[in-house]
C-alpha positions as CSV (number, residue, x, y, z in Angstrom):
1,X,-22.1,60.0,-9.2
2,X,-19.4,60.8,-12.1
3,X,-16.2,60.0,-11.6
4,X,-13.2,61.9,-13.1
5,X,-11.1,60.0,-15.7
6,X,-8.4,60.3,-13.2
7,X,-10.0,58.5,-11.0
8,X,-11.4,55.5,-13.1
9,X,-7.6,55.0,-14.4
10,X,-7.1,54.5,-10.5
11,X,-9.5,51.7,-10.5
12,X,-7.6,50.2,-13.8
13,X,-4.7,50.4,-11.8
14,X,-6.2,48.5,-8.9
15,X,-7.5,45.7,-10.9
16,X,-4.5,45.0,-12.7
17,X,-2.0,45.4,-10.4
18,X,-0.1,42.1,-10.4
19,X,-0.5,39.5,-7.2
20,X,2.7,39.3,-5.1
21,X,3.9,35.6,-4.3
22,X,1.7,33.7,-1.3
23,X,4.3,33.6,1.5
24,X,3.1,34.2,4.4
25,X,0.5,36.9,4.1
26,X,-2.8,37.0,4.7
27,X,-5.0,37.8,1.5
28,X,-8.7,38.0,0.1
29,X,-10.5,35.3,-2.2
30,X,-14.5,36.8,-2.2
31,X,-15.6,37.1,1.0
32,X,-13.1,35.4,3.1
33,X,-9.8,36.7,4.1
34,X,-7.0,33.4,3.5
35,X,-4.3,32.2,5.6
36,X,-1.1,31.3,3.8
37,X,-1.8,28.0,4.1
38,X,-5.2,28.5,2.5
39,X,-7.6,28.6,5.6
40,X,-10.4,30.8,6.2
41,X,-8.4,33.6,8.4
42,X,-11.3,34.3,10.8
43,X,-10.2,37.8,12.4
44,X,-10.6,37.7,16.2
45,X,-8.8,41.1,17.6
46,X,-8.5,43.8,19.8
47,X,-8.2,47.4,19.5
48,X,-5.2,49.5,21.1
49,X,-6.8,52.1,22.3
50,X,-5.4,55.0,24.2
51,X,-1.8,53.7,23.5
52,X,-0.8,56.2,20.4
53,X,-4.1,58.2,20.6
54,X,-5.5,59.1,23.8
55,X,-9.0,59.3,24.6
56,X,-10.1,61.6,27.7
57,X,-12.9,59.1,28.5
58,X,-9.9,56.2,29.4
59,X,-8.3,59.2,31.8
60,X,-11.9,59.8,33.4
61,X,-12.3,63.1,32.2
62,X,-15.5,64.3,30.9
63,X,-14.7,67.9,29.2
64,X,-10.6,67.5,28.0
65,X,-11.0,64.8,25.3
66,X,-9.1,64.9,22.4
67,X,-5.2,64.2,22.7
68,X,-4.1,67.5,22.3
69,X,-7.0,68.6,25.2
70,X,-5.1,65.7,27.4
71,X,-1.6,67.1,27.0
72,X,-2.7,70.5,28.3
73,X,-4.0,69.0,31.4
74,X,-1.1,67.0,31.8
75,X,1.7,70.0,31.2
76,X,-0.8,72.2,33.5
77,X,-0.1,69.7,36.3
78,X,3.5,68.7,35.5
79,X,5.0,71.1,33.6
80,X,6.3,71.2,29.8
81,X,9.4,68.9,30.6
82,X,7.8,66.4,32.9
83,X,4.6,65.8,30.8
84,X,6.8,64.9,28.0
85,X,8.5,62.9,30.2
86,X,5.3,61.7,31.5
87,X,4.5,60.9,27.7
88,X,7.6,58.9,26.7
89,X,6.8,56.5,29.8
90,X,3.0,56.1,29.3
91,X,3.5,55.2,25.2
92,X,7.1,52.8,26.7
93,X,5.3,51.2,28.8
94,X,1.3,51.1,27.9
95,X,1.8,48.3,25.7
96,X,4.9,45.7,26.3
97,X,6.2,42.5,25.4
98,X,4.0,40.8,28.2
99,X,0.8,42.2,26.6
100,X,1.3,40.8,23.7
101,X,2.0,37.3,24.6
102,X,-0.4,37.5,26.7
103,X,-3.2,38.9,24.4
104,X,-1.6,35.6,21.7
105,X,-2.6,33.1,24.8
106,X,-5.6,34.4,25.9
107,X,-7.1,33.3,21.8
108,X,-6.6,36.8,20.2
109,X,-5.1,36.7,16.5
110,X,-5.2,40.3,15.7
111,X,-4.3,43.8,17.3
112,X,-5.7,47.2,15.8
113,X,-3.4,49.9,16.7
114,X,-4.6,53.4,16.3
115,X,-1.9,55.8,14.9
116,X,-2.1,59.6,15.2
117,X,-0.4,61.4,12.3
118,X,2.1,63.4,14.6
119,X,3.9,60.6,15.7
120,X,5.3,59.9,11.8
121,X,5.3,63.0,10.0
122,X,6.6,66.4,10.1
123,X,4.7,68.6,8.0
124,X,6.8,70.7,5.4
125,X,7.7,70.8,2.4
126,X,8.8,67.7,1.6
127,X,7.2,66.7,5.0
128,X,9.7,64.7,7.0
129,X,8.6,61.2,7.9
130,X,10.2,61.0,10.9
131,X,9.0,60.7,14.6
132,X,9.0,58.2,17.7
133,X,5.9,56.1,16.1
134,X,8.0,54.7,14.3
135,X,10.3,52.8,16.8
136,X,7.1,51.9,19.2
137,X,5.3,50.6,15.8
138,X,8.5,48.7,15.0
139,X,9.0,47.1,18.7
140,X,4.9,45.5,18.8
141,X,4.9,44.7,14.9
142,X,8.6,42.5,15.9
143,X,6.6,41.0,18.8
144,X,3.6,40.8,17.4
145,X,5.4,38.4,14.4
146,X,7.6,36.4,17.4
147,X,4.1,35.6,19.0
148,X,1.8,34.6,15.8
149,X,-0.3,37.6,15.9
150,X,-1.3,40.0,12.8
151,X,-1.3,43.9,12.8
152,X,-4.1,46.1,10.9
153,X,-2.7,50.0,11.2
154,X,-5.5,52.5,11.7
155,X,-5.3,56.1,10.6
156,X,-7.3,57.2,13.8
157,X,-6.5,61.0,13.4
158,X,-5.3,62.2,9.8
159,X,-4.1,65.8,9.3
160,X,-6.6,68.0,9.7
161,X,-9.4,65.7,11.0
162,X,-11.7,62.8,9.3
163,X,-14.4,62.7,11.6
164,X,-14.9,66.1,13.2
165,X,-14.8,65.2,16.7
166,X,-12.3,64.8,19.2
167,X,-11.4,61.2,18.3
168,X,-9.4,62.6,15.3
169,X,-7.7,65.8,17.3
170,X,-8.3,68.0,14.7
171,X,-9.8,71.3,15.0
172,X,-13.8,70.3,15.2
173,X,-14.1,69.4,11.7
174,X,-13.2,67.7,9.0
175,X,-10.4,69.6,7.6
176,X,-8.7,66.8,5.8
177,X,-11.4,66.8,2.7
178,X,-11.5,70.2,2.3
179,X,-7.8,71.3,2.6
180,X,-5.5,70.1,-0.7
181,X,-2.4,70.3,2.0
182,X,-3.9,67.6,4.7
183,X,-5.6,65.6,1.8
184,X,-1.9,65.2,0.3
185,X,-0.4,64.5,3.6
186,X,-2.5,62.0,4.7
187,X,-2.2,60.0,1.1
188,X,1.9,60.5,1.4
189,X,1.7,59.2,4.6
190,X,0.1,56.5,4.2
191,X,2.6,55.4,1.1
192,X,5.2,55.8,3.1
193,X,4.1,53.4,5.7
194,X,3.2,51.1,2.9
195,X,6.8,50.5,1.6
196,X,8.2,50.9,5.0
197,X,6.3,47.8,6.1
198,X,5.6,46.1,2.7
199,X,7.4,42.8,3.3
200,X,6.3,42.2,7.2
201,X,4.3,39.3,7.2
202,X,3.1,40.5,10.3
203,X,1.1,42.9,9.3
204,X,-2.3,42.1,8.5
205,X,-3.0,45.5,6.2
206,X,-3.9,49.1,6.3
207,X,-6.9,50.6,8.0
208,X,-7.0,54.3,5.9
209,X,-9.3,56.2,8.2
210,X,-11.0,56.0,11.4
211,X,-14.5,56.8,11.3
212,X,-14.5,59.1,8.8
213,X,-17.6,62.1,8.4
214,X,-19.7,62.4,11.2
215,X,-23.2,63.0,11.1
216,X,-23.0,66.8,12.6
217,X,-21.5,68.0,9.4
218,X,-22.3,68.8,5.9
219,X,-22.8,64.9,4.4
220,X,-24.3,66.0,1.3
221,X,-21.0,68.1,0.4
222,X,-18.1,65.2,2.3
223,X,-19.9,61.8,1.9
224,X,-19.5,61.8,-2.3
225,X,-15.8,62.4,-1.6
226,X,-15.3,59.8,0.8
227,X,-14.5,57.0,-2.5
228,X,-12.6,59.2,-4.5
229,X,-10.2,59.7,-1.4
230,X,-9.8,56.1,-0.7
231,X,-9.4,55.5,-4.7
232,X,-6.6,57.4,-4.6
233,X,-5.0,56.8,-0.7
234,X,-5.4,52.8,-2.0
235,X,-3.6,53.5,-5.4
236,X,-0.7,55.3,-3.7
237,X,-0.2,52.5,-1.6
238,X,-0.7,50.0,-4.3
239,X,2.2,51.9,-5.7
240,X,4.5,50.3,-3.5
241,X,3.1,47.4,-1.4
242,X,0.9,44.4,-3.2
243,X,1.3,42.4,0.0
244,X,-1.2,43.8,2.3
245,X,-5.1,44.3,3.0
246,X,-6.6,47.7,2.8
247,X,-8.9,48.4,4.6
248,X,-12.4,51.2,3.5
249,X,-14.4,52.1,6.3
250,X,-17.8,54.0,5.9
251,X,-19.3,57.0,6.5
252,X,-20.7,58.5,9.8
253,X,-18.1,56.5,12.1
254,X,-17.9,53.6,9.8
255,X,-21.3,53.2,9.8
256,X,-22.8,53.8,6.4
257,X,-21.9,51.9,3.2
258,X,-24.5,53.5,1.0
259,X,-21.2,56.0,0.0
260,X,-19.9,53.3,-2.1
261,X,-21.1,52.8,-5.5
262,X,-20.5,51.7,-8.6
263,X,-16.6,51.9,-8.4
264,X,-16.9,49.6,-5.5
265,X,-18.4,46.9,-7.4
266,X,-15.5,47.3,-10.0
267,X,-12.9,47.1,-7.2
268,X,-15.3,44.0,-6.1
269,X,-12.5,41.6,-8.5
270,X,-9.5,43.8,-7.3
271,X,-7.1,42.3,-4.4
272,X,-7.3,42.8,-1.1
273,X,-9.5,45.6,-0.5
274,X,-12.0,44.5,2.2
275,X,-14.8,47.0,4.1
276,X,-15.0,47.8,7.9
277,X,-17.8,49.1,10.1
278,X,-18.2,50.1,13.4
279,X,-21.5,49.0,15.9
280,X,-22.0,49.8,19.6
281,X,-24.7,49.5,22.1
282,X,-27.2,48.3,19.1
283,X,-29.1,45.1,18.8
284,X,-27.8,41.9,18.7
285,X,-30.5,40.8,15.9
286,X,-29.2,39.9,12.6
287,X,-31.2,43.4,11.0
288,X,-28.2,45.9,12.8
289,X,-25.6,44.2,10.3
290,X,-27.9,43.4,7.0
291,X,-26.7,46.0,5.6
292,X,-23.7,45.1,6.0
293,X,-23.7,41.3,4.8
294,X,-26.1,42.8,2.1
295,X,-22.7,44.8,0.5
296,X,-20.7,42.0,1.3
297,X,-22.9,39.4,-0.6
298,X,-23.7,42.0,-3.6
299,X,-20.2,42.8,-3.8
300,X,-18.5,39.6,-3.0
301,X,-15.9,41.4,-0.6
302,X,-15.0,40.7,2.9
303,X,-15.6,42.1,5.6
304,X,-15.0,43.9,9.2
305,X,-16.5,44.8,12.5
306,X,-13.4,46.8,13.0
307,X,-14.7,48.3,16.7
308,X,-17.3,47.2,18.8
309,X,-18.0,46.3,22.4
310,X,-18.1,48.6,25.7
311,X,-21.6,47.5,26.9
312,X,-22.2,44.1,29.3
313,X,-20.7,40.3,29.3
314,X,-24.2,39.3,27.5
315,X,-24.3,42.0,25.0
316,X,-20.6,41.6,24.0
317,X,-21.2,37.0,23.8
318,X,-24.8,37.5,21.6
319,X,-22.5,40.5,19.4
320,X,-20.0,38.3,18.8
321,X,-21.7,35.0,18.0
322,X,-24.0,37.4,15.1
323,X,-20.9,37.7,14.1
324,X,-19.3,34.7,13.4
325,X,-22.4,33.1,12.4
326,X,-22.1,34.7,9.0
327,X,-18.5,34.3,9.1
328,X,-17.3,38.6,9.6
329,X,-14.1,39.0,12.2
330,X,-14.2,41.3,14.6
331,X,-11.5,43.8,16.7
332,X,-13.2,44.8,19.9
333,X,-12.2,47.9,22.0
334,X,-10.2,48.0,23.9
335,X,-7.2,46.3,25.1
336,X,-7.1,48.5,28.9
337,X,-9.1,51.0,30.2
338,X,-9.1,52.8,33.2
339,X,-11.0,50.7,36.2
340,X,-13.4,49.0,33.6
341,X,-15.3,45.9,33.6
342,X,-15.6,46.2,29.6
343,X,-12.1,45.9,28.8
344,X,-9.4,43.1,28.6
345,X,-7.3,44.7,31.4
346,X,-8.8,47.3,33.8
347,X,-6.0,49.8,35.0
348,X,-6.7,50.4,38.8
349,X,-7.6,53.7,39.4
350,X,-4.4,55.6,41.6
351,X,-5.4,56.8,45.0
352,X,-5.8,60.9,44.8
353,X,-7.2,60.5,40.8
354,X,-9.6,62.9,41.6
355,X,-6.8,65.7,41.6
356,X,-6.3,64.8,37.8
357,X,-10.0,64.6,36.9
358,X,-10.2,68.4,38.8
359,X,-8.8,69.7,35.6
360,X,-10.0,67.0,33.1
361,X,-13.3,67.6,33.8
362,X,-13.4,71.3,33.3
363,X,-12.1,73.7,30.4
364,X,-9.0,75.5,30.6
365,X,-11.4,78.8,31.8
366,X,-12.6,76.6,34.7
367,X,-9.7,75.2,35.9
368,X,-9.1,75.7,39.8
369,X,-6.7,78.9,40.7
370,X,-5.4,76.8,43.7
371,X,-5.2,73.1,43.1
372,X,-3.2,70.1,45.1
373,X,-0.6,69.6,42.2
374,X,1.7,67.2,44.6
375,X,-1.5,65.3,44.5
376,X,-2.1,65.4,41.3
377,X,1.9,64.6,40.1
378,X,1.6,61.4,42.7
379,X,-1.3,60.4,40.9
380,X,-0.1,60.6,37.7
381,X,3.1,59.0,38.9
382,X,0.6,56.2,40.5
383,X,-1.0,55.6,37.0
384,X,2.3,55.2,35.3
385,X,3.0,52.5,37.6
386,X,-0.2,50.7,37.0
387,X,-0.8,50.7,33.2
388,X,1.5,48.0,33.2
389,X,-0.1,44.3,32.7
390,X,1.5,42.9,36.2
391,X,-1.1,45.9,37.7
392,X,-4.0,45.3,36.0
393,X,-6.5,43.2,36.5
394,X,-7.5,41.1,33.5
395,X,-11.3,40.8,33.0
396,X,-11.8,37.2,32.2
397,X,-15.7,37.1,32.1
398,X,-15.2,40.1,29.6
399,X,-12.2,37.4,27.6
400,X,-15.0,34.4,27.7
401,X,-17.5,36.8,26.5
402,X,-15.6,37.0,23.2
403,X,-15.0,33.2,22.8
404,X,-11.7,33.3,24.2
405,X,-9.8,31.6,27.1
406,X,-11.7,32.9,30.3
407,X,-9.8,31.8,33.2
408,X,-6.1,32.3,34.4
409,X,-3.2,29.6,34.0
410,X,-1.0,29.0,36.6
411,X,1.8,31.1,35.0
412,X,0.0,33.9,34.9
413,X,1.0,35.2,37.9
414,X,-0.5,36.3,40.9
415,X,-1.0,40.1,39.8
416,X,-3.2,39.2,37.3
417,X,-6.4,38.5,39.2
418,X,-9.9,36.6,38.3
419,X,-13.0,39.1,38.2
């Protein structure tokens, strides 16, 4: 593939962009990512799920999936003014200062938290970068740093949609490569988080988008744009931040590396650039991840499983060790789900859920003319009470799995319960 002078003067910039001081963030030499005090920084995380980008699975519902999909069901059932209500609480209270001590003493060293653009910009012209991310981000990066643990930031729905599918709320396809105005807003963005957060330590780097291109959609046409768009989205943040990693996922759900070519191997000597895939449900053999090592060997870059997990104890151990045996981190997902056994923290399922999933399991068209609401608001009130970590009930089989502390201390309290 050509590339555009434009775009190789991009790569000069990367190369030469000069090294910030070494205090106190995490950086890249070849393949390893380096602790300040020079130690191999072996990433062992977990993925925030559901928190700032809902996912109708983690509610139950088969049919209403993508955030916005959720919010209808949710103002159907409550109303405009208590489902935003309803909202505030669930993204106040989801993740707290308990969870993340706690997820600091169960062995974790890393959170991923996926961001959905809505909750940082407001599109216009200039777009406004304003919204209530930004005080929920601030609150768990400032706790995150008081308890030891690093952030990566994860661009989990961009304007207009990376992937195609609900996971991005977008429209059903990926509108951000083919419209100039979501392209733009997405880059903009992501500079302005850069300098926002350039000089906190505790953020590990910049994830620039979620499982980008999925296989249902023209690949010939979006998969040679793919590095061009990270080329420039990695130069706009160079622009302002030289302290943090950036992060390039693959194609097809952070899947496929074969996108990257020969400007890779030039940004091979640039700093702190590393790669991140993606892998559920497949083998636990060393040929799903070749690929994989085989870029990060040719390339001499680091790299990510940056999601993973979902499937049994066993599965999760045997993923993990593949893992570490040839020295790539991992962020698993996810922190809490909805009464699950693969999951740190399994929310208990409210009494009466089934008046919720009545409507999440069914399209707007479908939905039941007469329909217990008061059952439905007391269930939703229920889960609100119970996403909290005193609720839950931590899976510690599921904590062992990963390597990690699998058994309670005696100041954990009596709420959170052995499985």
């Amino acid at each position: 593939m050509r590339f555009p002078l434009r775009l190789l003067s991009l790569i000069l910039a990367l190369l030469t962009f000069p090294a910030a001081a070494d205090d106190g963030f995490i950086r890249i030499d070849g393949r390893r990512f380096v602790a300040p005090d020079g130690s191999t920084f072996l990433i062992k995380g977990i993925n925030f799920g559901n928190w700032l980008m809902p996912e109708g699975y983690m509610f139950k519902f088969e049919k209403m999936k993508s955030p916005r999909q959720i919010e209808a069901v949710m103002e159907r059932l409550l109303g405009p003014a208590e489902a935003a209500a309803f909202w505030r609480r669930f993204r106040d209270t989801y993740i707290a200062e308990a969870d993340i001590r706690f997820i600091k003493s169960v062995g974790f060293n890393t959170i991923r938290i996926p961001l959905h653009w809505k909750h940082f910009v407001v599109p216009g012209t200039p777009p406004r970068f304003e919204g209530e991310g930004y005080a929920l981000l601030d609150r768990v990066i400032g706790w995150a740093g008081r308890a030891g643990l690093r952030v990566i930031m994860d661009m989990h729905a961009a304007p207009g949609g990376q992937t195609g599918i609900n996971h991005d709320d977008g429209p059903g396809y990926p509108l951000m490569f083919y419209v100039p105005a979501h392209r733009a807003l997405t880059i903009a963005l992501w500079r302005h988080l850069a300098a926002r957060y350039r000089d906190e330590r505790a953020v590990l780097g910049y994830d620039i988008l979620n499982e980008p291109i999925s296989p249902y959609h023209d690949m010939a046409y979006l998969n040679p744009r793919l590095e061009p768009f990270y080329l420039e989205a990695t130069a706009a943040i160079r622009g302002v931040n030289a302290n943090h990693v950036v992060f390039w996922a693959g194609a097809q759900w952070s899947t496929n590396f074969e996108v990257f070519g020969r400007p890779s191997l030039s940004l091979a000597g640039a700093r702190n650039i590393a790669f991140t895939y993606h892998k559920f449900w497949s083998s636990t053999e060393r040929d799903a991840i070749q690929s994989y090592l085989n870029y990060g060997n040719r390339y001499d870059v680091p790299l990510l499983l940056g999601e993973s997990g979902e499937l049994t104890d066993e599965w999760t151990e045997a993923f993990r060790r593949l893992h570490e045996r040839h020295g790539v981190g991992w962020a698993f997902w996810t922190y809490k789900n909805l009464d699950s056994g693969s999951t740190v923290v399994s929310i208990p399922r409210p009494a009466g859920w089934e008046a919720v999933t009545a409507f999440g399991n069914r399209f707007p068209r479908d939905w039941p003319k007469q329909a217990d609401d008061a059952a439905a608001r007391q269930a939703l009130a229920g889960y609100l009470d119970s996403v909290v970590l005193a609720r839950g009930k931590v899976n510690w089989s599921y904590l062992a799995a990963l390597g990690l502390r699998g058994s309670p201390l005696p100041d954990d309290g009596e709420a959170i319960s052995t499985r």
